[in-house]
C-alpha positions as CSV (number, residue, x, y, z in Angstrom):
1,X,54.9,93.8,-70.2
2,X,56.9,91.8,-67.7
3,X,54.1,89.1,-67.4
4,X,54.0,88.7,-71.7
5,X,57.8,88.4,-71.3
6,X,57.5,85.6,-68.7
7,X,54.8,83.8,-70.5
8,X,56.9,84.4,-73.7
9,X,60.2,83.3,-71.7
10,X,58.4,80.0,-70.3
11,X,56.0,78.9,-73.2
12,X,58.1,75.5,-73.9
13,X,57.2,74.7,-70.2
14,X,53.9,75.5,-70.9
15,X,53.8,73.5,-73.7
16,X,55.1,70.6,-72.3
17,X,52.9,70.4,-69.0
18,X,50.0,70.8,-71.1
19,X,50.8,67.9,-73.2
20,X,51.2,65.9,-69.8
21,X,47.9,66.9,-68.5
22,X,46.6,65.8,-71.6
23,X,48.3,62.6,-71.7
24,X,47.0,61.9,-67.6
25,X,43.5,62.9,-69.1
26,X,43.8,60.6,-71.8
27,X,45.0,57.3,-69.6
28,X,42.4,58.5,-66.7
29,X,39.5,58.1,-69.6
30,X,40.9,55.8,-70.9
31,X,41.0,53.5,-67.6
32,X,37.5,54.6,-66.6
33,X,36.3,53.2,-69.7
34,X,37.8,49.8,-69.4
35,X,36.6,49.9,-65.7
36,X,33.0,50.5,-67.0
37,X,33.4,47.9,-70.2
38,X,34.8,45.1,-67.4
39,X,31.9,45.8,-65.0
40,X,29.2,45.8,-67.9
41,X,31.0,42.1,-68.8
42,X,30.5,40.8,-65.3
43,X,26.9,42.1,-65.2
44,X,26.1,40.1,-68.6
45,X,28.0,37.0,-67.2
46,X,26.1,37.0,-64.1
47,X,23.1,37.9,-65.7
48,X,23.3,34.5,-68.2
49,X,24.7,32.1,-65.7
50,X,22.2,29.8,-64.6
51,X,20.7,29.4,-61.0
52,X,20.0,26.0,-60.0
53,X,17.5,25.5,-57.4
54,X,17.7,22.0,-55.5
55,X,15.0,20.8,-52.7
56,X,13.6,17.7,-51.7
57,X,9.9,16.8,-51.7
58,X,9.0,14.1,-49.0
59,X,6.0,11.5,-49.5
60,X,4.6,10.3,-46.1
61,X,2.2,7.3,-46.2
62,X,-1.2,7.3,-43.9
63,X,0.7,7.1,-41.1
64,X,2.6,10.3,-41.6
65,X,6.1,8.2,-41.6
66,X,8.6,9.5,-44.7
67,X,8.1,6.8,-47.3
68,X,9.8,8.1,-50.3
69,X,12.4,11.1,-50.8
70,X,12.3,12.7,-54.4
71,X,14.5,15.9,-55.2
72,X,13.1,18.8,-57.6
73,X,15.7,20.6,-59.9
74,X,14.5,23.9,-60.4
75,X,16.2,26.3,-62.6
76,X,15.7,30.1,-62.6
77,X,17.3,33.0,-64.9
78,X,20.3,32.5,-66.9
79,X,20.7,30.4,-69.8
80,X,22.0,27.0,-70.0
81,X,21.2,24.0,-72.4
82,X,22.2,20.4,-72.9
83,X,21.2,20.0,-69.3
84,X,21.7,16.5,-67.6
85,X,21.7,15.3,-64.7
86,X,23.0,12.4,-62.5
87,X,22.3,11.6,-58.5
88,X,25.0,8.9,-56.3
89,X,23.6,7.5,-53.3
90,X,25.6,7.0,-50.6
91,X,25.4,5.4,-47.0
92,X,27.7,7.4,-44.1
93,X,29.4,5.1,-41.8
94,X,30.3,6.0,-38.7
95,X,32.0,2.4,-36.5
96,X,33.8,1.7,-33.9
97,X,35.7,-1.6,-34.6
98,X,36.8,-4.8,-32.3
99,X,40.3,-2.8,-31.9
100,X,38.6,0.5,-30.6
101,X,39.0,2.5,-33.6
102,X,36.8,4.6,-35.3
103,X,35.9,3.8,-38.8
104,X,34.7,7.3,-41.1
105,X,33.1,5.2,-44.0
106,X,31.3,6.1,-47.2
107,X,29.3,3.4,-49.2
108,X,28.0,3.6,-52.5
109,X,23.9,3.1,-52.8
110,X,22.4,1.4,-55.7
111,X,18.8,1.7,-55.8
112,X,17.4,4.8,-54.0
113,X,17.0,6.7,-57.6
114,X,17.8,6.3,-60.9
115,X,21.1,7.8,-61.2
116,X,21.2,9.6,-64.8
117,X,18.7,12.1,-66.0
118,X,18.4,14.5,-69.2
119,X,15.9,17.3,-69.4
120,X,14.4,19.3,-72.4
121,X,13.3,21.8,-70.1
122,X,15.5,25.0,-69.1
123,X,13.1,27.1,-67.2
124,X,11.6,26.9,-63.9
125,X,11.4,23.1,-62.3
126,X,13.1,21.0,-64.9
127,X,13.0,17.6,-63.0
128,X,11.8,15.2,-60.7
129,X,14.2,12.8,-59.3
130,X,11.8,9.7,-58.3
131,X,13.1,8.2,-55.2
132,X,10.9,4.7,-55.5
133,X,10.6,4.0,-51.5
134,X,13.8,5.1,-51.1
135,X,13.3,5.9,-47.3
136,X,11.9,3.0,-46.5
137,X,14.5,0.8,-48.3
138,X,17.2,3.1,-46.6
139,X,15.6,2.2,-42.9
140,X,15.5,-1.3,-43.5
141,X,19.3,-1.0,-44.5
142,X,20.4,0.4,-41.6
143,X,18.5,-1.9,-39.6
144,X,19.8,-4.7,-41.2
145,X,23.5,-3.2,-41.5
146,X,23.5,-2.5,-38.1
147,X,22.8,-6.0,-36.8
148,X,25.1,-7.2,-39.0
149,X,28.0,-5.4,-37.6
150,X,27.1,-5.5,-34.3
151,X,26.8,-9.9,-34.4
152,X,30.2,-9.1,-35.8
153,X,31.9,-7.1,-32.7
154,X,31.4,-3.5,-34.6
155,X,29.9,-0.7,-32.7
156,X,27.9,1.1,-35.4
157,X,27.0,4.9,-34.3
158,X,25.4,6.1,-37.1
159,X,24.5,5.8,-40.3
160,X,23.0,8.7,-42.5
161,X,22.3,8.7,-46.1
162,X,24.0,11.4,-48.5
163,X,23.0,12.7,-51.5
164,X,25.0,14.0,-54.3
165,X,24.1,15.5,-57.6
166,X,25.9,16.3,-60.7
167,X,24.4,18.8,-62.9
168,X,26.3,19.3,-66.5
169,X,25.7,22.4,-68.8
170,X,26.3,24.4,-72.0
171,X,26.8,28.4,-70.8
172,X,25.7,31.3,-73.3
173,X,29.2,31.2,-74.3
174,X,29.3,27.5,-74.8
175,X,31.8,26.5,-72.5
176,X,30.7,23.2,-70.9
177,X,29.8,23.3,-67.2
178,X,29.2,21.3,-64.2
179,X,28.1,21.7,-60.8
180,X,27.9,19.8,-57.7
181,X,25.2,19.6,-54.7
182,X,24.6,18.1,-51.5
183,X,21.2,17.4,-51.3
184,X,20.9,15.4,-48.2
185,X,19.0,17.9,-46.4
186,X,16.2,19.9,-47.3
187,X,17.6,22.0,-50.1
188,X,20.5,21.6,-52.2
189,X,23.9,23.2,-51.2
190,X,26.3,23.6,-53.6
191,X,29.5,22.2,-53.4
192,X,33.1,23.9,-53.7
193,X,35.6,21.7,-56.3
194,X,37.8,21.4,-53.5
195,X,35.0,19.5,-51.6
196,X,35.8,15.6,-50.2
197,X,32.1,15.1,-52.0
198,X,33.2,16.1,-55.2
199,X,36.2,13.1,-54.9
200,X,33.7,10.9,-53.6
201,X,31.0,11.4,-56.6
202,X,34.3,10.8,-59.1
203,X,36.1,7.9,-57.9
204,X,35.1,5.3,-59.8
205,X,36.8,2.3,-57.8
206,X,34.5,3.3,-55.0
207,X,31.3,3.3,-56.9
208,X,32.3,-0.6,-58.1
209,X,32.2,-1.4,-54.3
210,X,28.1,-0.7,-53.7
211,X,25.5,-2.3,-52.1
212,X,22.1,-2.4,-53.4
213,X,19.1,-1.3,-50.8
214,X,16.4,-3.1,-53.0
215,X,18.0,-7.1,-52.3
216,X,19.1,-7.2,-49.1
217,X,19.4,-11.1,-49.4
218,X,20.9,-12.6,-46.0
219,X,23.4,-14.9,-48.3
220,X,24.8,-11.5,-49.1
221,X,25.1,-9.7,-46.2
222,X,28.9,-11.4,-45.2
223,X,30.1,-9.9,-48.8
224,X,28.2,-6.4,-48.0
225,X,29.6,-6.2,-44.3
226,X,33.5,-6.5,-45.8
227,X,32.8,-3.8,-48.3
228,X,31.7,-1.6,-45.0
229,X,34.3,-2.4,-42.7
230,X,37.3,-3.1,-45.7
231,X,40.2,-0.7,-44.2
232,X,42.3,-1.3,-47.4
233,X,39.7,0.6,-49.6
234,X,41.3,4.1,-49.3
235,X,37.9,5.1,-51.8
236,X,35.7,4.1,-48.6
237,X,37.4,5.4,-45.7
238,X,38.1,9.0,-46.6
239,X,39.9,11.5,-44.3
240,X,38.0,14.6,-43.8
């Protein structure tokens, strides 16, 4: 009797922590779900992004010496179309000058590929960048760079070539893409936005100041050597 006059006395209490514990239910199920729904989204984004696969194939002459570096774009899973493709060449200066100081210089390549591709393919290994004697043409460049400066009182102390490729997209949601790689080295790495490359492979005033490895003509060579060792061009001597 006494507990039927308790639960009699205290129903509206009842009643009201009931409809609480539904209402925590509810939001509980109701977050799990969105939780779920938002993982399930990333999964299908990652799923139908694109990987890009960059790596360089070398071509050796009789001799075994490097002749010729190409770069295969491979793509694997994902899905991406209107895929094109475009490769800058550049030269890495490293100098010290007739004051003492040390020159950190980048100069635009022409030559050492063709710089724009476009591809039909979206699977697997959708391009071969040709490199034309690119290695070759690269050595004799730094051979003839580097007695060039040095007749001129520059201390060159090294000069490496750098590879940069763009790759633009259409996603599975048809957002327009782009990525960025260093392919210098073996295989492609890909570059962060916030990379000095990325404003190096943009900046159009610095690709109008290039020097072409194919016509190395010795008339030329005075006009190349300024573009090298031109401190005023804030596009060629880049902090980083």
């Amino acid at each position: 009797m006494k507990i039927k006059k308790f639960l009699k006395k205290n129903k509206i209490y009842f009643n009201v922590l009931t409809t609480l514990l539904l209402g925590l239910m509810a939001i509980i199920v109701s977050y799990n779900s969105n939780v779920i729904a938002n993982e399930q989204k990333q999964m299908s984004y990652y799923e139908n992004t694109p990987d890009f696969n960059l790596s360089q194939e070398i071509k050796r002459d009789s001799t075994g010496y490097i002749r010729e570096i190409a770069v295969k774009v491979s793509k694997f899973g994902g899905k991406a179309k209107n895929i094109s493709i475009r490769i800058k060449s550049y030269a890495h200066f490293e100098i010290i000058d007739q004051q003492n100081n040390k020159l950190n210089k980048y100069i635009h390549l022409t030559g050492c590929f063709n710089e724009s591709y476009r591809t039909g393919e979206n699977k697997g290994d959708i391009r071969l960048l040709k490199g034309f004697d690119n290695n070759i043409k690269f050595d004799e460049f730094t051979r003839v760079m580097s007695t060039e400066l040095i007749k001129n009182g520059y201390t060159p102390l090294l000069i490496n070539p750098l590879f940069i490729i763009r790759i633009n997209y259409t996603d599975f949601l048809n957002n327009k893409k782009e990525e960025y790689y260093d392919v210098s080295f073996v295989d492609g790495v890909l570059i962060e936005k916030s990379d000095f490359k990325v404003e190096l492979f943009e900046n159009k005033k610095l690709s109008s100041q290039s020097i072409p490895i194919t016509n190395l003509d010795a008339f030329k060579l005075e006009s190349y050597l300024k573009i090298i060792v031109n401190k005023n061009n804030d596009a060629n001597n880049l902090d980083i």
